[in-house]
C-alpha positions in Angstrom: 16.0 -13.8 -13.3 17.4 -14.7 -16.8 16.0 -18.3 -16.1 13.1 -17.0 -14.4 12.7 -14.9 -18.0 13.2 -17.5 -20.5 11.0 -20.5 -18.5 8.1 -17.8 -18.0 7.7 -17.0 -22.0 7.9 -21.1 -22.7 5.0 -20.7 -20.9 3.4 -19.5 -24.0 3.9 -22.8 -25.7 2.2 -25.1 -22.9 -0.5 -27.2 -25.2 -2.0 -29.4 -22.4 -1.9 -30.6 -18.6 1.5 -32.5 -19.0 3.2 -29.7 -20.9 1.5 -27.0 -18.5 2.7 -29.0 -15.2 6.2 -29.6 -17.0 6.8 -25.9 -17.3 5.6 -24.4 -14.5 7.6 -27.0 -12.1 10.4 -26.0 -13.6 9.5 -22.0 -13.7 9.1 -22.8 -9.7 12.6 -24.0 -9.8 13.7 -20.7 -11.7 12.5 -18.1 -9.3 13.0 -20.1 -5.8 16.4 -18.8 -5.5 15.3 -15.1 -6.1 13.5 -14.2 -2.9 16.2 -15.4 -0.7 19.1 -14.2 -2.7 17.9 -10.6 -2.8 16.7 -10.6 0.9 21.0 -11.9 1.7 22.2 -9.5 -1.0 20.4 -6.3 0.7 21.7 -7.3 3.9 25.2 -7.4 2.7 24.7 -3.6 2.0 22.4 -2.0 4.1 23.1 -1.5 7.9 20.8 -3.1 10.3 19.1 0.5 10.7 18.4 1.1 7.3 17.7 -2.5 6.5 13.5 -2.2 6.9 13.5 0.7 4.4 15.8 -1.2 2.3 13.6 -4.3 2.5 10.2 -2.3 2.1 11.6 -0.6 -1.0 12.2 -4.2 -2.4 8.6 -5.8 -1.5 7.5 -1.9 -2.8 8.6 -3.6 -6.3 6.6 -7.1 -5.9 3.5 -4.5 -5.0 3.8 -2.4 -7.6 4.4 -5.3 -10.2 0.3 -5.9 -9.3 -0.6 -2.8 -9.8 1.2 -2.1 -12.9 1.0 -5.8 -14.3 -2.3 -6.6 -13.5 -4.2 -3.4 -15.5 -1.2 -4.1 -18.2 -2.1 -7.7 -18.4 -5.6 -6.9 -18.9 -4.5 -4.3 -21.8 -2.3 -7.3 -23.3 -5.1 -10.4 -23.3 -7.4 -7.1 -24.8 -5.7 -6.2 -27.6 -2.7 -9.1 -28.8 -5.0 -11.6 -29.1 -4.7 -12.6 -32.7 -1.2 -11.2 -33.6 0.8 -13.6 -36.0 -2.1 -16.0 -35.5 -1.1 -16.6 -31.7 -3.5 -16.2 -28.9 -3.7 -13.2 -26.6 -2.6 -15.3 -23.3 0.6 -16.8 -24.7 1.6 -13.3 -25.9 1.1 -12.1 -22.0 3.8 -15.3 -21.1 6.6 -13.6 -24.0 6.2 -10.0 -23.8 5.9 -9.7 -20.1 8.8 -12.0 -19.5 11.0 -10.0 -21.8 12.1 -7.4 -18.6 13.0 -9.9 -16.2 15.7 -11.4 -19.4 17.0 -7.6 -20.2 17.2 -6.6 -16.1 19.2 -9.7 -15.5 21.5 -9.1 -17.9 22.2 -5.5 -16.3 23.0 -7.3 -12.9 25.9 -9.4 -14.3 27.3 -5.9 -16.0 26.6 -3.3 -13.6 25.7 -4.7 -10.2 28.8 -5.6 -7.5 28.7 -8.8 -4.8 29.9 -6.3 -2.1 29.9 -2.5 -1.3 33.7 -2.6 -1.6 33.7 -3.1 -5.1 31.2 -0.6 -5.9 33.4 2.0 -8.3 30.2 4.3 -8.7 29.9 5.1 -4.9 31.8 8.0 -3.7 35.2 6.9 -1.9 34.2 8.2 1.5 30.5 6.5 1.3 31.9 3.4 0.2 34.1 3.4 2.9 31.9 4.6 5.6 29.5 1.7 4.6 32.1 -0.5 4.2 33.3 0.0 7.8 30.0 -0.2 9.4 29.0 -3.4 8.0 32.0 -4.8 9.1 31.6 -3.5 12.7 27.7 -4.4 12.8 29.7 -8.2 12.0 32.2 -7.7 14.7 29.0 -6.8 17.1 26.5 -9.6 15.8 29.2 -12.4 16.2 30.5 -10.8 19.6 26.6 -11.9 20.7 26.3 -14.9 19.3 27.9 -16.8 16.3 25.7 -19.0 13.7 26.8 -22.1 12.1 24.5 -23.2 9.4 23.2 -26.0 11.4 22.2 -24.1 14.4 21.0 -21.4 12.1 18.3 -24.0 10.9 18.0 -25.3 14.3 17.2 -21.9 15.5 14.1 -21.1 17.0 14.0 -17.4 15.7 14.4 -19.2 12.5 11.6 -21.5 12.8 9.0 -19.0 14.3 9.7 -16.6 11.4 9.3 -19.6 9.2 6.1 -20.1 10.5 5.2 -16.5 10.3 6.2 -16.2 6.8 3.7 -19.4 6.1 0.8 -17.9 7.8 1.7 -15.0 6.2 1.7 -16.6 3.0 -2.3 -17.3 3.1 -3.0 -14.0 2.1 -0.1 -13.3 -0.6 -0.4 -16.8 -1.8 -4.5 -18.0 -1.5 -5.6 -14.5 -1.7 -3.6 -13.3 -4.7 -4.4 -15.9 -6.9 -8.2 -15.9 -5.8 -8.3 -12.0 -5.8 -10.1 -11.6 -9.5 -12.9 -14.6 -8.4 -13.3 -12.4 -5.7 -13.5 -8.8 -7.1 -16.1 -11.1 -9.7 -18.2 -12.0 -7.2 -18.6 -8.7 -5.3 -18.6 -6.2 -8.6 -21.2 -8.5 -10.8 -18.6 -10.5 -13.3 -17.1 -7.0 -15.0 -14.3 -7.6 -17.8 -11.3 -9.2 -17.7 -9.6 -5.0 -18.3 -12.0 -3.8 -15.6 -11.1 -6.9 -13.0 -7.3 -6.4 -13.5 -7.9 -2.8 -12.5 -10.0 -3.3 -9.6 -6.6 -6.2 -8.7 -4.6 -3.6 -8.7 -6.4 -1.4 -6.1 -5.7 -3.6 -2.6 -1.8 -3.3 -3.7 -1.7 0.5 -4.5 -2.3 0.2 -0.3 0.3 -2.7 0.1 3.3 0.1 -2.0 1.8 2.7 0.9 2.0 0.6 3.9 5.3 -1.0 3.6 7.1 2.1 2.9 5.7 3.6 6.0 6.5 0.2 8.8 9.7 -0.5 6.9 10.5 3.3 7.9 9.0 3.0 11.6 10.8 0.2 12.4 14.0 1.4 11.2 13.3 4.4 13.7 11.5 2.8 16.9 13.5 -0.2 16.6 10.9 -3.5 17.7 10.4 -5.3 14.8 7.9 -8.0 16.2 5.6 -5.1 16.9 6.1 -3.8 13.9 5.3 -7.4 12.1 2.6 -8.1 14.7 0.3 -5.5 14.4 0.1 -4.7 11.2 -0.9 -9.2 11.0 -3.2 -8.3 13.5 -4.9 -5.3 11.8 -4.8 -7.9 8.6 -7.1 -10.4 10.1 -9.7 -8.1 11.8 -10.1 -6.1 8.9 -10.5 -9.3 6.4 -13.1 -10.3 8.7 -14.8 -7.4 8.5 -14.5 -7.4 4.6 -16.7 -11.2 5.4 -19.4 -9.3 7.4 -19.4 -6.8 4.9 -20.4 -9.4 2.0 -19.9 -8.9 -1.3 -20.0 -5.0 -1.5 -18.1 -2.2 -2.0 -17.5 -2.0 1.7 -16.3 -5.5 1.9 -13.8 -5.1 -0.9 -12.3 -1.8 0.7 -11.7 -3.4 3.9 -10.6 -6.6 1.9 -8.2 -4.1 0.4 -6.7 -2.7 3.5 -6.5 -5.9 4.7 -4.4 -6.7 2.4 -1.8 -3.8 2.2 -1.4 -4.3 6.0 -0.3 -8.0 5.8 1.8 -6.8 3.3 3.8 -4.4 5.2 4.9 -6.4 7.8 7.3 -8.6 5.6 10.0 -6.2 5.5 10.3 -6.1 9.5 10.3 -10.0 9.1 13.1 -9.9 6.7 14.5 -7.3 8.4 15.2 -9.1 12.2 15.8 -12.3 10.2 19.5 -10.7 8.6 20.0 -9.1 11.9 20.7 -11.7 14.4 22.8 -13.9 12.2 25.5 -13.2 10.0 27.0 -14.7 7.0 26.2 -18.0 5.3 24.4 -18.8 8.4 22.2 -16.0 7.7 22.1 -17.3 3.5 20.9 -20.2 5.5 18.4 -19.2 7.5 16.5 -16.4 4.9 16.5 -20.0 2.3 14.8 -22.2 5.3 12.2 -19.4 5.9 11.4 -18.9 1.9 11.1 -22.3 1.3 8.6 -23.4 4.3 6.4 -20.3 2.9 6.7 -22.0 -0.4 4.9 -24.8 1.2 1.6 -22.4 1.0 2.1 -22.4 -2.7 1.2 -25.7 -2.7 -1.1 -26.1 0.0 -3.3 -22.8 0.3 -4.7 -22.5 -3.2 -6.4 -25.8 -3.4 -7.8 -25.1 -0.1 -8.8 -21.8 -1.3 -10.7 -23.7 -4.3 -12.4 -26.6 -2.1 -14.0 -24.4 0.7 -14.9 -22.2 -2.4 -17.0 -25.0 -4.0 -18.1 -26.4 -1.0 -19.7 -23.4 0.5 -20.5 -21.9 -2.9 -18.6 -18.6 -1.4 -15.6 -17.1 -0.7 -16.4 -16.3 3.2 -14.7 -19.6 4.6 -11.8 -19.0 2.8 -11.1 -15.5 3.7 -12.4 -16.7 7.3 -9.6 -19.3 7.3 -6.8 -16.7 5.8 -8.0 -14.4 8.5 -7.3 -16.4 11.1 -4.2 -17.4 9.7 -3.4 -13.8 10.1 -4.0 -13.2 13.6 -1.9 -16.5 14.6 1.0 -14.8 12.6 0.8 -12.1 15.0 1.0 -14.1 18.0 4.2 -16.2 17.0 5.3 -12.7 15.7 5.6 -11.5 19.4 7.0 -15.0 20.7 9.5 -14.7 18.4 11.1 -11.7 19.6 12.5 -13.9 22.4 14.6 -16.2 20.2 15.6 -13.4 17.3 17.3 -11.6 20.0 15.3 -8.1 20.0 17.1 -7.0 23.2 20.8 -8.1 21.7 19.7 -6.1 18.6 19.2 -3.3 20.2 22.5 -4.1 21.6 24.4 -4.7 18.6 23.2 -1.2 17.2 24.9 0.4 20.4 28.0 -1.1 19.5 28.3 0.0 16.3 27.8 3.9 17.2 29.8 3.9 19.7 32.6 1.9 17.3 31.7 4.7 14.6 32.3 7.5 16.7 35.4 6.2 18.3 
């Protein structure tokens, strides 16, 4: 995050293409070790049945950072623009990379690699916590244990790699895209009023992930819980197509978009649960980094059926149906990320708690 921080406000000095492309490829390099860090990290300290709350709170953050950021990036190119003779935009890079500096400083002082070690938990928490991690282990490996190799080699691995891809069309193409978009349908309002419209689909995303991380914790079936909402996703962006560029059509686009959202923590959620370890470290970095993939390939694509069609109905057509193929590898996944043995492994560990 420091990195992250630092790389993100020498943003504000970019002065061409070469100097634009030298910076960002290295800002890429900063954060690609965040996503999968973090998703490792939580499951170090959140049992398997708190895990999708855990992970929903967390992607709750990346949502919220929209709809916060967006309407205070809009306030920010508004009203800095001139300061100390520097442009509005490069004062956007500085002052909103300041947070992402200060927080990561406050992880090195205050934040602990394991639950063990965490002096501001009460001593019977800590310990209770402490002793079911330890026994959802015992459990996972009983089932089945992970080298790193297999753990790449898995298929559970490789279908929610794929999933997370797909997946990636709308976080990825539509995200970036989103403001042409809310342009097109809303008559070309200003950059304050587009950042707040941005804002809108994500308020939805915050609501929905709460809600499935919370269900699947409680019914348990985790490709469900990633399927459908991916399924409700694509049908809903289609409808936002047939809609056109109306009011209509950027509701459903919106709704759309806050159900793709919420199936990410379920994802997250099976994919620390049937491997354990650095095999697991392993297996979260494969699945981030084929996702990453969409960075480079999906906005492009967005832009070329854009300016080929002169509209943005192919390209929401195209994310769509990347959508509703995310929900069908969703369900075949369940076979190789061991649904049935997770299940399993939760027994264990209650009846090891209560003994």
């Amino acid at each position: 995050m420091i990195s992250w921080g630092i790389v993100a406000a020498c943003m504000a000095l970019v002065n061409g293409p070469g100097t634009f492309n030298t910076v960002r490829l290295v800002l890429g390099a900063a954060e690609a070790g965040f996503t999968p860090g973090i998703i490792f990290y939580l499951s170090q300290w959140f049992p398997n049945q708190h895990r999708g709350r855990a992970m929903g709170t967390f992607y709750v953050g990346a949502a919220l950072a929209t709809v916060i950021g967006a309407p205070l990036s809009g306030l920010i190119l508004q009203f800095s623009h001139g300061w100390f003779d520097i442009q509005g935009w490069r004062w956007l890079f500085i002052l909103e990379a300041v947070p992402a500096v200060v927080l990561g400083i406050v992880v090195l002082k205050y934040f602990t690699d394991k639950p063990r070690e965490a002096k501001w938990l009460p001593e019977a928490n800590r310990t209770w916590l402490v002793k079911t991690l330890e026994i959802e282990k015992s459990a996972a490996e009983g089932l089945r244990t992970f080298t790193i190799g297999s753990a790449l080699r898995s298929p559970g691995v490789i279908l929610l790699a794929i999933f997370f891809f797909l997946y990636s069309f709308n976080s990825i193409g539509l995200t970036l895209w989103m403001p042409q978009v809310i342009q097109g349908t809303f008559g070309h309002p200003d950059a304050l009023t587009t950042s707040m419209l941005t804002a809108i689909p994500y308020v939805f995303a915050v609501i929905f992930m709460i809600i499935n991380g919370r269900s699947a914790d409680k019914r348990g079936r985790r490709d469900l819980h990633m399927a459908i909402p991916m399924a409700l996703a694509g049908v809903l962006l289609l409808g936002s197509v047939a809609a056109g560029p109306t009011v209509l059509g950027f509701a459903l686009l919106s709704v759309s978009t806050g159900f793709a959202w919420s199936a990410v923590p379920a994802m997250w959620s099976t994919a620390t649960a049937f491997m354990t370890g650095i095999a697991a470290a392993a297996g979260v970095a494969l699945i981030n980094a084929t996702a990453n993939i969409a960075g480079v390939l999906v906005p492009p694509l967005v832009g070329e059926l854009k300016e080929a069609t002169g509209s943005f109905n192919w390209p929401l057509i195209v994310i769509a149906a990347a959508m509703l193929l995310a929900a069908v590898v969703a369900l075949i996944s369940a076979r190789y990320t061991k649904e049935g043995l997770i299940t399993k492994q939760a027994a264990l560990v209650e009846t090891a708690l209560v003994d």
